[in-house]
Every structure is written in C-alpha cells, then in structure tokens.
Gaussian input, Z-matrix of N, CA and C with variables (Angstrom, degrees):
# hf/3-21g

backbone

0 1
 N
 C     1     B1
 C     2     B2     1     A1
 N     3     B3     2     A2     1     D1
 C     4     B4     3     A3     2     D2
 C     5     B5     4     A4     3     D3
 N     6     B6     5     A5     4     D4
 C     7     B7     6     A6     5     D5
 C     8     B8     7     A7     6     D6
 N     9     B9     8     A8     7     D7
 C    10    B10     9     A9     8     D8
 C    11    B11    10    A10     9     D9
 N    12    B12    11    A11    10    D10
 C    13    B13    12    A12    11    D11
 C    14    B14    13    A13    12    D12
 N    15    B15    14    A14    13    D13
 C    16    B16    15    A15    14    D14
 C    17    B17    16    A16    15    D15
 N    18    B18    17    A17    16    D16
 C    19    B19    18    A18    17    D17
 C    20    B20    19    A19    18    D18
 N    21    B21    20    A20    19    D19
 C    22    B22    21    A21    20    D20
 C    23    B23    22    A22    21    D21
 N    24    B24    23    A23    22    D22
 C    25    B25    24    A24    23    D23
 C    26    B26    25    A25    24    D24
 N    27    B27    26    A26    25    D25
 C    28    B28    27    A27    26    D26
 C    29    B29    28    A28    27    D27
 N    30    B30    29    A29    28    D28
 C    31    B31    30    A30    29    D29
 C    32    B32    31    A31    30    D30
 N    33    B33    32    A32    31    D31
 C    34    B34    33    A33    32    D32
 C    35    B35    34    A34    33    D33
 N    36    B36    35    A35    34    D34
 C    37    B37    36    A36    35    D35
 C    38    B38    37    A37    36    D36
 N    39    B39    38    A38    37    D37
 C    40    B40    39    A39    38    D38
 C    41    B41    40    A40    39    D39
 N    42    B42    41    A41    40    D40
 C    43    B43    42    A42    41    D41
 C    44    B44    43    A43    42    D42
 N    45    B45    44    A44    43    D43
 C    46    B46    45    A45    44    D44
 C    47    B47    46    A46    45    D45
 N    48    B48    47    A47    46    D46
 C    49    B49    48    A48    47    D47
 C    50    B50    49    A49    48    D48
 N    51    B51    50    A50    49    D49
 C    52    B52    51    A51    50    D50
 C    53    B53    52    A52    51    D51
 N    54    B54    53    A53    52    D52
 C    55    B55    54    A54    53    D53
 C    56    B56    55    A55    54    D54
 N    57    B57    56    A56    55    D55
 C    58    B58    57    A57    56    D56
 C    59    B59    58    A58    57    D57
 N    60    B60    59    A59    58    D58
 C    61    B61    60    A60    59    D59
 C    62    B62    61    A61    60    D60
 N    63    B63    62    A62    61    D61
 C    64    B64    63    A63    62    D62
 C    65    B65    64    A64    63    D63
 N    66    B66    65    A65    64    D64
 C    67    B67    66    A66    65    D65
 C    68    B68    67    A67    66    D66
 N    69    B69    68    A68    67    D67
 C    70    B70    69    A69    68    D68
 C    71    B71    70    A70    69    D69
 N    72    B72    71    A71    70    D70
 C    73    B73    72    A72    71    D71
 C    74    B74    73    A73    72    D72
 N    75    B75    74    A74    73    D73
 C    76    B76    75    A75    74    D74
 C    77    B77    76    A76    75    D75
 N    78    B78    77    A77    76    D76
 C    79    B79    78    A78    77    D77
 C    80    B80    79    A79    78    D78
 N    81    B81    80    A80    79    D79
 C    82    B82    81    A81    80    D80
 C    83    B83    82    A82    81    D81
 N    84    B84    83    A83    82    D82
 C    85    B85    84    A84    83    D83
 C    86    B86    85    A85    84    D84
 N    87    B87    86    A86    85    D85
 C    88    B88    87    A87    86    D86
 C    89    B89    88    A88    87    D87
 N    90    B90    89    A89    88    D88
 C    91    B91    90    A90    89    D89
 C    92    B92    91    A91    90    D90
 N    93    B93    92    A92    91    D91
 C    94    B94    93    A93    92    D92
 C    95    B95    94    A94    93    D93
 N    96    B96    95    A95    94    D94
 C    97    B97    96    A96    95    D95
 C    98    B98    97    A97    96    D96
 N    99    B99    98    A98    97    D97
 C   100   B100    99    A99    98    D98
 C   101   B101   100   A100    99    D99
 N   102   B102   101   A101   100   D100
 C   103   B103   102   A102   101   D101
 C   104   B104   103   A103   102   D102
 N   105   B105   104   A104   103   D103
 C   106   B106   105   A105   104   D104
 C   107   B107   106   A106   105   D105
 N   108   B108   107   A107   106   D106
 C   109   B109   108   A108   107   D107
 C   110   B110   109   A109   108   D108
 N   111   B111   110   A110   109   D109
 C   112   B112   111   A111   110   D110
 C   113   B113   112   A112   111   D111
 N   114   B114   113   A113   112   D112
 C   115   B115   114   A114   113   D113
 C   116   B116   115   A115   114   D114
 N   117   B117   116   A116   115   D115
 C   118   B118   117   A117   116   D116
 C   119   B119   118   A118   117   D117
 N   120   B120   119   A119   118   D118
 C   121   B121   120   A120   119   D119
 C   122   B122   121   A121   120   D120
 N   123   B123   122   A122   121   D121
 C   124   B124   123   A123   122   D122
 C   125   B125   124   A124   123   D123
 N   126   B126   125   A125   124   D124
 C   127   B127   126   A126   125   D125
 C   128   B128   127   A127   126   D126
 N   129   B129   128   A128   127   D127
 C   130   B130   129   A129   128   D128
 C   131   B131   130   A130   129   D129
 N   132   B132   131   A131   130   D130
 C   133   B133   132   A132   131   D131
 C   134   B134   133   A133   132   D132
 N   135   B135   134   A134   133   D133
 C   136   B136   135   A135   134   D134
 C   137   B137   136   A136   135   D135
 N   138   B138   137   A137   136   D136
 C   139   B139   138   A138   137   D137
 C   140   B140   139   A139   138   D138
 N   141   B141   140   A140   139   D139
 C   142   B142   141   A141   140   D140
 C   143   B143   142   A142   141   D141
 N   144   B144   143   A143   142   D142
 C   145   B145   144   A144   143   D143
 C   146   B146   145   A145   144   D144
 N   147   B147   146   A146   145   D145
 C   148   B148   147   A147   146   D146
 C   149   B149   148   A148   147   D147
 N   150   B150   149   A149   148   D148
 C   151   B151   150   A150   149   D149
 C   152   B152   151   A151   150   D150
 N   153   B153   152   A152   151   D151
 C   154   B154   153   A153   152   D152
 C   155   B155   154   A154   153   D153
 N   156   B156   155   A155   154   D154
 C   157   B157   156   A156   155   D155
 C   158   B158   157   A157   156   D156
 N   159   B159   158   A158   157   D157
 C   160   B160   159   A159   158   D158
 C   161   B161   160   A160   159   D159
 N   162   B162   161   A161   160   D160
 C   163   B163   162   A162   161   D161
 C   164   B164   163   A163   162   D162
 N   165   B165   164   A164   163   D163
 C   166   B166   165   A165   164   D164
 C   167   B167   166   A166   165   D165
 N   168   B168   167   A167   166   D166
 C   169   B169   168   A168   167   D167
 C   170   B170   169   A169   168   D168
 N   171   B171   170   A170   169   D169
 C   172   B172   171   A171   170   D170
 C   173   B173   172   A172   171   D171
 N   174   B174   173   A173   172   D172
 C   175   B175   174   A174   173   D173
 C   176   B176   175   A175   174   D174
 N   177   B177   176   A176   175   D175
 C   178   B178   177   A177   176   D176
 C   179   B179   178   A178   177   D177
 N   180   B180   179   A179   178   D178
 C   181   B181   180   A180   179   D179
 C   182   B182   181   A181   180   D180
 N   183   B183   182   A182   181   D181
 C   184   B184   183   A183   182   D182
 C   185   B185   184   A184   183   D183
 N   186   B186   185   A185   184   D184
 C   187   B187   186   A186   185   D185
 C   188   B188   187   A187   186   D186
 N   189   B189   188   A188   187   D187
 C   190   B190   189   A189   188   D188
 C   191   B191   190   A190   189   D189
 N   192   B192   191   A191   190   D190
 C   193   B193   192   A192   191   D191
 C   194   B194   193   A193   192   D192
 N   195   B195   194   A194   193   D193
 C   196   B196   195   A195   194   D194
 C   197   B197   196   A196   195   D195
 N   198   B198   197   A197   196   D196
 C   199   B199   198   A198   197   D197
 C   200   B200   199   A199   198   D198
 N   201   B201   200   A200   199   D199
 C   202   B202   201   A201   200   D200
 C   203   B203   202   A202   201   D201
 N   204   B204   203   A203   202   D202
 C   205   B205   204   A204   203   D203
 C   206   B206   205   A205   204   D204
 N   207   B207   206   A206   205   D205
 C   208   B208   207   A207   206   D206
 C   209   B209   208   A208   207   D207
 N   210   B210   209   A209   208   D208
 C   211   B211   210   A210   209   D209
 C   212   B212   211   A211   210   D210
 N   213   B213   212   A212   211   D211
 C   214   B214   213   A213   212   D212
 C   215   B215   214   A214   213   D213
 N   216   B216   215   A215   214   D214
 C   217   B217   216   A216   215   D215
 C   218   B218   217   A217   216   D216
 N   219   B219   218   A218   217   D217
 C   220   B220   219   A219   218   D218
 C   221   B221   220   A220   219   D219
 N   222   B222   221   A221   220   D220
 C   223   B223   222   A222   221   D221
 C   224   B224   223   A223   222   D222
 N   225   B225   224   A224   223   D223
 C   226   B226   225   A225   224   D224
 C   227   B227   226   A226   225   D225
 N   228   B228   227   A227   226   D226
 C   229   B229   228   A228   227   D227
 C   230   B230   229   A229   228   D228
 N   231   B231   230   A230   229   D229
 C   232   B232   231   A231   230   D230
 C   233   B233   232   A232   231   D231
 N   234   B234   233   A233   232   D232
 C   235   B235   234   A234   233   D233
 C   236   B236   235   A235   234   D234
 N   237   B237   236   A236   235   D235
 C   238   B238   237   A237   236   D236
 C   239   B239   238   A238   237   D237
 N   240   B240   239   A239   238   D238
 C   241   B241   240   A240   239   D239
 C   242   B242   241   A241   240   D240
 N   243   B243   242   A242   241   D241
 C   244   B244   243   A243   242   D242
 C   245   B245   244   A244   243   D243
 N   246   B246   245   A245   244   D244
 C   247   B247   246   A246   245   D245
 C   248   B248   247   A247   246   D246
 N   249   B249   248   A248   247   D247
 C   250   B250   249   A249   248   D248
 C   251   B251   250   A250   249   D249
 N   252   B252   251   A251   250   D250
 C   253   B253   252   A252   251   D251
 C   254   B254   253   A253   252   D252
 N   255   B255   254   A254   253   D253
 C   256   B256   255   A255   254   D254
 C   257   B257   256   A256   255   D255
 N   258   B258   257   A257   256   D256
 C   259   B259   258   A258   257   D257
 C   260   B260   259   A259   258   D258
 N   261   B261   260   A260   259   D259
 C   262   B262   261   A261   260   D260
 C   263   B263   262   A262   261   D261
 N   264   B264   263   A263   262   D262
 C   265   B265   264   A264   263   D263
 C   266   B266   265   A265   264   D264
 N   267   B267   266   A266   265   D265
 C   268   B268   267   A267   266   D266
 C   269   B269   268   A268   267   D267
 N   270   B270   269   A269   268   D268
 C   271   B271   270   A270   269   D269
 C   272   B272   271   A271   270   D270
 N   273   B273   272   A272   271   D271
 C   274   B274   273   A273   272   D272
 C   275   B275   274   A274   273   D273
 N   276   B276   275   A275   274   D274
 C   277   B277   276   A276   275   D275
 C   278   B278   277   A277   276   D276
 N   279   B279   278   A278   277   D277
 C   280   B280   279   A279   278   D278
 C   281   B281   280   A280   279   D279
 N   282   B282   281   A281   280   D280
 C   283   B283   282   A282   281   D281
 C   284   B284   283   A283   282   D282
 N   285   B285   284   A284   283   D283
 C   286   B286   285   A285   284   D284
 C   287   B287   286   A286   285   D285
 N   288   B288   287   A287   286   D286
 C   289   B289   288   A288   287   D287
 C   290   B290   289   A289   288   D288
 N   291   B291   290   A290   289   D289
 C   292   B292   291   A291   290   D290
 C   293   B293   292   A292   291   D291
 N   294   B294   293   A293   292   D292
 C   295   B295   294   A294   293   D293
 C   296   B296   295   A295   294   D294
 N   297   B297   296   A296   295   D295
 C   298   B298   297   A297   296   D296
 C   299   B299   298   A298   297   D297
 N   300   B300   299   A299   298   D298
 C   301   B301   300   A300   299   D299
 C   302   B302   301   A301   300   D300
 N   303   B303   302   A302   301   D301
 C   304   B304   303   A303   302   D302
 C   305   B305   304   A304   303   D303
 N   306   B306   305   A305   304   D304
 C   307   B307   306   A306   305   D305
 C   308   B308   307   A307   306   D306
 N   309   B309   308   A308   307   D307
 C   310   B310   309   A309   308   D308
 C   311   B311   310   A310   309   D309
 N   312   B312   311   A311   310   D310
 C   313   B313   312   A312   311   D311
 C   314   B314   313   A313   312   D312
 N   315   B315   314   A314   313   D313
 C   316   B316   315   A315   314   D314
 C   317   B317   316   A316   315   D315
 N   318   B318   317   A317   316   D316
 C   319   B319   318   A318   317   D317
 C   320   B320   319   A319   318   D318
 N   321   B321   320   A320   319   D319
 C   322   B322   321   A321   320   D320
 C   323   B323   322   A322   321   D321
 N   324   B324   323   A323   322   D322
 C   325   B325   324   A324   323   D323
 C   326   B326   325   A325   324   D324

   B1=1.4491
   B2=1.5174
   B3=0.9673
   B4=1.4398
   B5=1.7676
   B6=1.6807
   B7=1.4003
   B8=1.3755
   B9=1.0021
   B10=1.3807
   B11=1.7050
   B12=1.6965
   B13=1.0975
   B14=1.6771
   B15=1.6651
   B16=1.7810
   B17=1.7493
   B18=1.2226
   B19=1.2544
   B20=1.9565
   B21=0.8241
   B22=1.4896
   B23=1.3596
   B24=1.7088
   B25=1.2300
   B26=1.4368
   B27=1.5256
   B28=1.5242
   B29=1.5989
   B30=1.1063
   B31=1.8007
   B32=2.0276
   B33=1.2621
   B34=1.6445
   B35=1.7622
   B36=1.2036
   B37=1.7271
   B38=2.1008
   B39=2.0807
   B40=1.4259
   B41=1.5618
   B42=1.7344
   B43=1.1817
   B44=1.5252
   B45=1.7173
   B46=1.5015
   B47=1.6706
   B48=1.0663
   B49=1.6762
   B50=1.2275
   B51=1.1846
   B52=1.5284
   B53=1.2138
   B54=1.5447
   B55=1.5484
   B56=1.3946
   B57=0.8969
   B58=2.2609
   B59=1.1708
   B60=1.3895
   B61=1.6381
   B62=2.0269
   B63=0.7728
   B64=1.7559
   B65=1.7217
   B66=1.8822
   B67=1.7684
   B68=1.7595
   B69=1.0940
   B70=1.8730
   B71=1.3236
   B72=1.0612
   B73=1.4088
   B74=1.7084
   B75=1.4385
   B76=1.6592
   B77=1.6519
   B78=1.3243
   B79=1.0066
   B80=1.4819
   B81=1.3470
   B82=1.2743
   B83=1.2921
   B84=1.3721
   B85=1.5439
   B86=1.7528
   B87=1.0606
   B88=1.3866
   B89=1.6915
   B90=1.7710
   B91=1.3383
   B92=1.4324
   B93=1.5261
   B94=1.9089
   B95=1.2246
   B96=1.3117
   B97=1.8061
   B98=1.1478
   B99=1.2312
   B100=1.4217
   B101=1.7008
   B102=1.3368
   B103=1.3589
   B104=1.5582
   B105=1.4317
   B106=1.4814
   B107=1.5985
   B108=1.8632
   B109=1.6282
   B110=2.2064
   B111=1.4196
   B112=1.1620
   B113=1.8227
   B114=1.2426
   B115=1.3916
   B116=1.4527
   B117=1.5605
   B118=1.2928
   B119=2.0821
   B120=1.0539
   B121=1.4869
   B122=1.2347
   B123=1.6680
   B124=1.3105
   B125=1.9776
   B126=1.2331
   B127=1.2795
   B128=1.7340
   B129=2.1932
   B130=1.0976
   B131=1.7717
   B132=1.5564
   B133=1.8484
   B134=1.3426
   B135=1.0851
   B136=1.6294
   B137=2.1632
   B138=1.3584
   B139=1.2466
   B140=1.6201
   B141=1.4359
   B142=1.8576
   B143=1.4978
   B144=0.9261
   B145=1.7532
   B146=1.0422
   B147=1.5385
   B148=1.5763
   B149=1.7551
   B150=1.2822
   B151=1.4928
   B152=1.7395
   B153=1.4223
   B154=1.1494
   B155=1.8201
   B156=1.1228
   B157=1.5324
   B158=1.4895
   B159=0.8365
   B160=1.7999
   B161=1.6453
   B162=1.4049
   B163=1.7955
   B164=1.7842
   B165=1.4537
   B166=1.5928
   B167=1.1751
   B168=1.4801
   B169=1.9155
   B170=0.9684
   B171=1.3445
   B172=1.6070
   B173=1.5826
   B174=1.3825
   B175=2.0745
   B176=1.5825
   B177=1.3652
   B178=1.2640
   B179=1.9476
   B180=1.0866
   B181=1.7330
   B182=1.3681
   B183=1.3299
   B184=1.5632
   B185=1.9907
   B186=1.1813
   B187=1.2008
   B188=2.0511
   B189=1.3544
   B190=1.4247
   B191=1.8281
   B192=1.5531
   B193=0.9063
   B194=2.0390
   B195=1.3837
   B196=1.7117
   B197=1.7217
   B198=1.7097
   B199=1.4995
   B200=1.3831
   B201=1.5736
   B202=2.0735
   B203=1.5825
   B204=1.3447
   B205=1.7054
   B206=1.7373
   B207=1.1194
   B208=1.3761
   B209=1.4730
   B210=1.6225
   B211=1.0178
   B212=2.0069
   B213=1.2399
   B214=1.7251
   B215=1.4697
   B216=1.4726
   B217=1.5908
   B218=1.0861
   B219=1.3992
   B220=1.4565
   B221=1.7370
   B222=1.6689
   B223=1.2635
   B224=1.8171
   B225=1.5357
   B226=1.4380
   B227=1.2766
   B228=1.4870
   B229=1.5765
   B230=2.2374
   B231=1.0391
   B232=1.6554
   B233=1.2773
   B234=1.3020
   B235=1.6403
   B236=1.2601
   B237=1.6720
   B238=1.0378
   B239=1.5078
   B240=1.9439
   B241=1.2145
   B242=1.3005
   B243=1.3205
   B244=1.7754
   B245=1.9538
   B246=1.2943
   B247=1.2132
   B248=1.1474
   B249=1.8230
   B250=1.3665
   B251=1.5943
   B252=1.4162
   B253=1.8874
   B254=1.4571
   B255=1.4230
   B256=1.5982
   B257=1.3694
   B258=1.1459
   B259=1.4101
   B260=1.9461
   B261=1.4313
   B262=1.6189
   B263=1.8978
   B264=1.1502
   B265=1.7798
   B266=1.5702
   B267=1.0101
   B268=1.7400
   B269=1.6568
   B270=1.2227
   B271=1.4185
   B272=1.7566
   B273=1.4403
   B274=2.0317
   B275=1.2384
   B276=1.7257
   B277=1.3307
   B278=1.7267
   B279=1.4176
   B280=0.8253
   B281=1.5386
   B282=1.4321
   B283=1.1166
   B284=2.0902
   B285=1.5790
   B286=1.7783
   B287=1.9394
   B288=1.6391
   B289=1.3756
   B290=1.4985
   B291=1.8737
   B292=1.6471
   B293=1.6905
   B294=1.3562
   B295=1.6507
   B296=1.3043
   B297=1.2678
   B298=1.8187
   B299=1.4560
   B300=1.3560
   B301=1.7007
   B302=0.9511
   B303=1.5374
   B304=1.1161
   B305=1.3939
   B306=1.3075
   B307=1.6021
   B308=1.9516
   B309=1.2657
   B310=1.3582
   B311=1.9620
   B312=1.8733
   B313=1.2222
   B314=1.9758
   B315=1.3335
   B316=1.1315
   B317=1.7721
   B318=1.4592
   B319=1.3216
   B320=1.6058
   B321=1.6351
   B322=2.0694
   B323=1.2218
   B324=1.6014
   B325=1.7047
   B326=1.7767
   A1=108.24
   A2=115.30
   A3=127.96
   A4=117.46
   A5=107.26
   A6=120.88
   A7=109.48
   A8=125.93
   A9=143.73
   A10=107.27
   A11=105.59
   A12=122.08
   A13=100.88
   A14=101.87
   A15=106.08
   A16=101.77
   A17=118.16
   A18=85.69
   A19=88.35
   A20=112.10
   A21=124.59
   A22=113.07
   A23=122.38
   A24=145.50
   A25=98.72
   A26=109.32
   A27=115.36
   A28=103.99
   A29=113.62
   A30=113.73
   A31=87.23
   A32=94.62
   A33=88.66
   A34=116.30
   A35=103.50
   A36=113.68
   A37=101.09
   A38=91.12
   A39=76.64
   A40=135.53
   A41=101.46
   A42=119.67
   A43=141.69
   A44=100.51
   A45=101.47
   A46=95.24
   A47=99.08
   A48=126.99
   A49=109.31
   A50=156.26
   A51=161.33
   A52=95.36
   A53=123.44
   A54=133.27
   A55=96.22
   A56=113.07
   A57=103.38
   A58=105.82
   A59=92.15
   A60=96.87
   A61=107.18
   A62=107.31
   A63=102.31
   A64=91.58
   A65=96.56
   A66=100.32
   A67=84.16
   A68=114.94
   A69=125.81
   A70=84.61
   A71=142.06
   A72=119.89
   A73=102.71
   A74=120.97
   A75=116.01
   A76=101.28
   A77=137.94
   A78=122.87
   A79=155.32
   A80=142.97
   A81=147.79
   A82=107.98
   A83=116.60
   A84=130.13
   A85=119.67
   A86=133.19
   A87=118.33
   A88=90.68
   A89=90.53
   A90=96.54
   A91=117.47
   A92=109.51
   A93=109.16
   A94=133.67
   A95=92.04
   A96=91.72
   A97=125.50
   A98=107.92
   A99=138.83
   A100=102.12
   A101=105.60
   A102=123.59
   A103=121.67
   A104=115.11
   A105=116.54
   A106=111.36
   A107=112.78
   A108=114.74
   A109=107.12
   A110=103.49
   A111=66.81
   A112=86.10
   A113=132.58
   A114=127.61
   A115=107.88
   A116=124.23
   A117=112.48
   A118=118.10
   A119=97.37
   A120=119.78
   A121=76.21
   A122=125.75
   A123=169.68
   A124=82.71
   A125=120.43
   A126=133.63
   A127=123.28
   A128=104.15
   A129=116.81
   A130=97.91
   A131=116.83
   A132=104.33
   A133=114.04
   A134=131.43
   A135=128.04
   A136=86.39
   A137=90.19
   A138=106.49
   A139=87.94
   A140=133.96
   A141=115.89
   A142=87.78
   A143=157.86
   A144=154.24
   A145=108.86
   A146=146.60
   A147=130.78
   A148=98.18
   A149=90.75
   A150=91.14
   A151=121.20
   A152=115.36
   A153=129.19
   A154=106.14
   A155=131.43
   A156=137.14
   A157=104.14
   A158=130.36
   A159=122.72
   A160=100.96
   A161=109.19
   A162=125.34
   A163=74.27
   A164=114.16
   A165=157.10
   A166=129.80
   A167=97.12
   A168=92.43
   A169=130.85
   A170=141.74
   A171=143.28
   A172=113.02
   A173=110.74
   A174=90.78
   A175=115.23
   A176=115.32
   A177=137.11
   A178=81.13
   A179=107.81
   A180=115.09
   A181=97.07
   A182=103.56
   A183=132.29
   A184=109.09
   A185=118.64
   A186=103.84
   A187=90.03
   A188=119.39
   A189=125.47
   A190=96.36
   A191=125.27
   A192=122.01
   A193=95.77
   A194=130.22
   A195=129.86
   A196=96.69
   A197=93.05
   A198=107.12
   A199=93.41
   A200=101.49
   A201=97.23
   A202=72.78
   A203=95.84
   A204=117.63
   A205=98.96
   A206=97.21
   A207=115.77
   A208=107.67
   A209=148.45
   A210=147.01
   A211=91.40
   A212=93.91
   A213=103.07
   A214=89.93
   A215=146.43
   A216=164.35
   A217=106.65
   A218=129.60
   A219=152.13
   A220=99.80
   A221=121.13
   A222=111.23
   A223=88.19
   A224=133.01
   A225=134.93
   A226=76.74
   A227=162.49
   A228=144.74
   A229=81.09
   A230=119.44
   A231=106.29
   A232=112.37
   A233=112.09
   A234=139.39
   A235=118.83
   A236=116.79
   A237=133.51
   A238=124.91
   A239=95.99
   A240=119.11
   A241=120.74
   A242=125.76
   A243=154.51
   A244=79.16
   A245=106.29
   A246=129.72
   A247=135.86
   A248=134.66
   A249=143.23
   A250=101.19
   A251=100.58
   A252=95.74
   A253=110.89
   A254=107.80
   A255=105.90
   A256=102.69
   A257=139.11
   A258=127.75
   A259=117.35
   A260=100.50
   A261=97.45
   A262=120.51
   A263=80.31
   A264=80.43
   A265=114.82
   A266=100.91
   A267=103.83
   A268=112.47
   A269=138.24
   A270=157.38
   A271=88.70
   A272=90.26
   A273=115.05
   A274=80.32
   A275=136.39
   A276=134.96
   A277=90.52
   A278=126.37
   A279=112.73
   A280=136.82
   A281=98.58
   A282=138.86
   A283=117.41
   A284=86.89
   A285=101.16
   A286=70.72
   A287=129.20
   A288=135.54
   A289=109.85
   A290=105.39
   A291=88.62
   A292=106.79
   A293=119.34
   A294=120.26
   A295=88.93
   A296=104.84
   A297=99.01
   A298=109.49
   A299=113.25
   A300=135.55
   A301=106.42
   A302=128.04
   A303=130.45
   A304=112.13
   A305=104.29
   A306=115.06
   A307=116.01
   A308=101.98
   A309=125.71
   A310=82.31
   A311=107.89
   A312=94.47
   A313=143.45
   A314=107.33
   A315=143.35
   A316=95.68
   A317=111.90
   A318=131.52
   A319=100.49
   A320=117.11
   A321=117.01
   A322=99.52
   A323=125.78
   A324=109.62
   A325=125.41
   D1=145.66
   D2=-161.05
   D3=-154.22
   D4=97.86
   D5=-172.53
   D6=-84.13
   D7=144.03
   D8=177.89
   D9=-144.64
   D10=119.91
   D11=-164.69
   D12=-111.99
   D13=117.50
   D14=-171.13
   D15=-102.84
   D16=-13.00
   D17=-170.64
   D18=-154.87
   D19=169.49
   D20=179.69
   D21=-162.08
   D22=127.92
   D23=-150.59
   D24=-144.49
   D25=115.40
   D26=-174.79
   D27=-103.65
   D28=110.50
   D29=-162.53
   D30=-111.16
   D31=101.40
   D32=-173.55
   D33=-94.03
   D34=-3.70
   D35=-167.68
   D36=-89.25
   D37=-37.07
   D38=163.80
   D39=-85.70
   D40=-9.16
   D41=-155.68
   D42=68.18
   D43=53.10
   D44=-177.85
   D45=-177.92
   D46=153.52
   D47=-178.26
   D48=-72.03
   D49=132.06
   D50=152.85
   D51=-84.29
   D52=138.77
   D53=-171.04
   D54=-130.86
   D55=114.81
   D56=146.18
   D57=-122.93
   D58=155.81
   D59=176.16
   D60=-176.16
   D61=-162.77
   D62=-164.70
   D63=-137.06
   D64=141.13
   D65=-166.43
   D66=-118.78
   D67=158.21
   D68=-168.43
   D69=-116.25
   D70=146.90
   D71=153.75
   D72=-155.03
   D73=-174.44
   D74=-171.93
   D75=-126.52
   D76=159.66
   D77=-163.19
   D78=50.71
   D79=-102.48
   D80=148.53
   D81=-74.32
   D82=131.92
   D83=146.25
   D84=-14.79
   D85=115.47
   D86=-164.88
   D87=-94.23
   D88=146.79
   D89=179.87
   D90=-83.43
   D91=-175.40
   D92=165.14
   D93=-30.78
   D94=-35.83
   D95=-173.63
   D96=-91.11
   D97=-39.80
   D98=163.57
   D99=-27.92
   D100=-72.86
   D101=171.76
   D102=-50.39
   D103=-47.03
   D104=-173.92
   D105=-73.23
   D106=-22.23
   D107=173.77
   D108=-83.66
   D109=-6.83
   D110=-173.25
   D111=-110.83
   D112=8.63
   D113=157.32
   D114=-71.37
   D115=-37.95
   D116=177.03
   D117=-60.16
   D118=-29.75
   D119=-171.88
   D120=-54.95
   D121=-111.49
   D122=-149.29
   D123=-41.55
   D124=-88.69
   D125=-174.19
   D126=-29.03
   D127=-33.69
   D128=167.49
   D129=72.57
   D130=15.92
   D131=161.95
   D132=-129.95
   D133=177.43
   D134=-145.55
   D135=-86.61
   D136=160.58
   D137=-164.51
   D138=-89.83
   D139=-6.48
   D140=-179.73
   D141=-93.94
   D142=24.72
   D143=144.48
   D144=-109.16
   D145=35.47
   D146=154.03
   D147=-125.55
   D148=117.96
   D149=163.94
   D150=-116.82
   D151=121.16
   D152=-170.67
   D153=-64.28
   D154=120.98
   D155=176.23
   D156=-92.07
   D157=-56.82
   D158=-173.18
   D159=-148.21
   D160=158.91
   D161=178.63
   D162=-139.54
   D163=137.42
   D164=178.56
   D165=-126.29
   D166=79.75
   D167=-169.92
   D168=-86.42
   D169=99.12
   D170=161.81
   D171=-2.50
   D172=104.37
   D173=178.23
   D174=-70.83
   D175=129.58
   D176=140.34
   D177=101.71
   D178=44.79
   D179=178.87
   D180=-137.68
   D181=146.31
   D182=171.34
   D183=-75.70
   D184=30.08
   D185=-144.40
   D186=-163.39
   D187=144.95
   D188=-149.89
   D189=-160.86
   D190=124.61
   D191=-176.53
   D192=-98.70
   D193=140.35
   D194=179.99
   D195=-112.62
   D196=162.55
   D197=157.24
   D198=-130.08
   D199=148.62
   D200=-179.86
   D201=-145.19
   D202=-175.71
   D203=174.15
   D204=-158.25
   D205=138.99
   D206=-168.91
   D207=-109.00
   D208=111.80
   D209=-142.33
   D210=-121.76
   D211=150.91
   D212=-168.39
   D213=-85.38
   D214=-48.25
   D215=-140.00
   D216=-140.98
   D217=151.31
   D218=157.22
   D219=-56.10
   D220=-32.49
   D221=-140.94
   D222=-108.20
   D223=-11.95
   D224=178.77
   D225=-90.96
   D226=-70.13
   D227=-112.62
   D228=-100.58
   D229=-17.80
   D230=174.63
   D231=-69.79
   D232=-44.34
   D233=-164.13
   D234=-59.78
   D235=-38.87
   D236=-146.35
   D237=-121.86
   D238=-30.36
   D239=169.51
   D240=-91.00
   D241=130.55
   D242=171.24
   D243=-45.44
   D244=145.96
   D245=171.18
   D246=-124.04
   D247=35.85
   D248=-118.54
   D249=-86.26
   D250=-179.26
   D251=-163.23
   D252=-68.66
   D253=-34.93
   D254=-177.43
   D255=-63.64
   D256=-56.38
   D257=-177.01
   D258=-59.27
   D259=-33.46
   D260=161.57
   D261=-65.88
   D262=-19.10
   D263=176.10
   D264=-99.16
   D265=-18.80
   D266=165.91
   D267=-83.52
   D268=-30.11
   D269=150.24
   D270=-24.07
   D271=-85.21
   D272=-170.13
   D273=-32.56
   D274=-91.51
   D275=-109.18
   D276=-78.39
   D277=-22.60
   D278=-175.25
   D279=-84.35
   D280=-20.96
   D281=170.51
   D282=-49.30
   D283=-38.29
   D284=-147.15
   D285=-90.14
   D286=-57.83
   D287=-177.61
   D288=-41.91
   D289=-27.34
   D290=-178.58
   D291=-82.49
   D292=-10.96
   D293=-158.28
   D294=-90.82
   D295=-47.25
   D296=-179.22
   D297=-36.39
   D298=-76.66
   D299=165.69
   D300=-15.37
   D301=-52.76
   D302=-160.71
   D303=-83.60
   D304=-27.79
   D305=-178.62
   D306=-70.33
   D307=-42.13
   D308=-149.54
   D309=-75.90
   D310=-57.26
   D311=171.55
   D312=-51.92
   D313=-18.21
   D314=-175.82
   D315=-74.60
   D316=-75.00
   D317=175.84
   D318=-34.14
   D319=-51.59
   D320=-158.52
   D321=-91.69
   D322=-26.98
   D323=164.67
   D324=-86.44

C-alpha cells in the first residue's frame, strides 16, 4: 500500500490538519486502520488523532482517493469528533477487558 498525500489544509481554530491524498494499493480496499498507521508513519503523529472520513475507490482501479484529519491533541479530536453507538460500544467492550486485566493482575500478585 502506498499513500500519496495531494493536498494539506492547516485548519488552526479547530486544531487539526485536513489531509487528502490517493492510496495505490493490491488486492482488497485497505481499511481505516490500515490507512490511519501508515498516515501516522508518513505524517510522523500518533495514530489516536487521525481520523479517516472517507476511502473513494476508482472502479475497476487498483487505486482509492481518502479524506483523514489529523488532530494536534487527544483533547480537540474528543471535542470535535461525532461519537456514534458502535464506536461507544467498542469504547465499553474495551473498557470492561481492561478491568478484567486489571482484576486478574490484582488477583496473581
């Protein structure tokens, strides 16, 4: 997979970068994440502040135009970003796996 970044938009009042740019890739469409670790790579900022908005695939092309936004803080990308139920329920499930963890370690010392 192979990112190519066309344009960059410094939105400083919200606090974060607007990115587009076009992904090459072989096989399946690469998903969100896929995309948000290798913008963190390339981009050089932590991968929990980029949130990917759309992947645009060219028909019958190896090749997908993105919008992401790149957040300066953990605390503008909370503020700013829509929070929908599936992602509140992935939050929870993850949440309850860390107490467990947390428990189980508690429990072996």
């Amino acid at each position: 997979m192979e990112v190519t970044i066309n344009q960059k938009k410094d939105n400083v009042l919200v606090g974060r970068v607007e990115v587009q740019g076009l992904v090459q890739f072989t096989g399946a469409t690469p998903d969100n994440l896929q995309l948000v670790e290798s913008l963190a790579k390339q981009l050089k900022a932590p991968s929990s502040n980029i949130v990917v908005k759309t992947i645009h695939t060219n028909f019958s092309r190896s090749d997908a135009a993105f919008f992401a936004y790149v957040y300066a803080d953990e605390n503008s990308r909370r503020k700013y970003e829509r929070v929908t139920k599936h992602l509140r329920k992935k939050m929870e499930e993850a949440s309850k796996k860390e107490a467990e963890e947390k428990k189980a370690a508690e429990a072996a010392a």
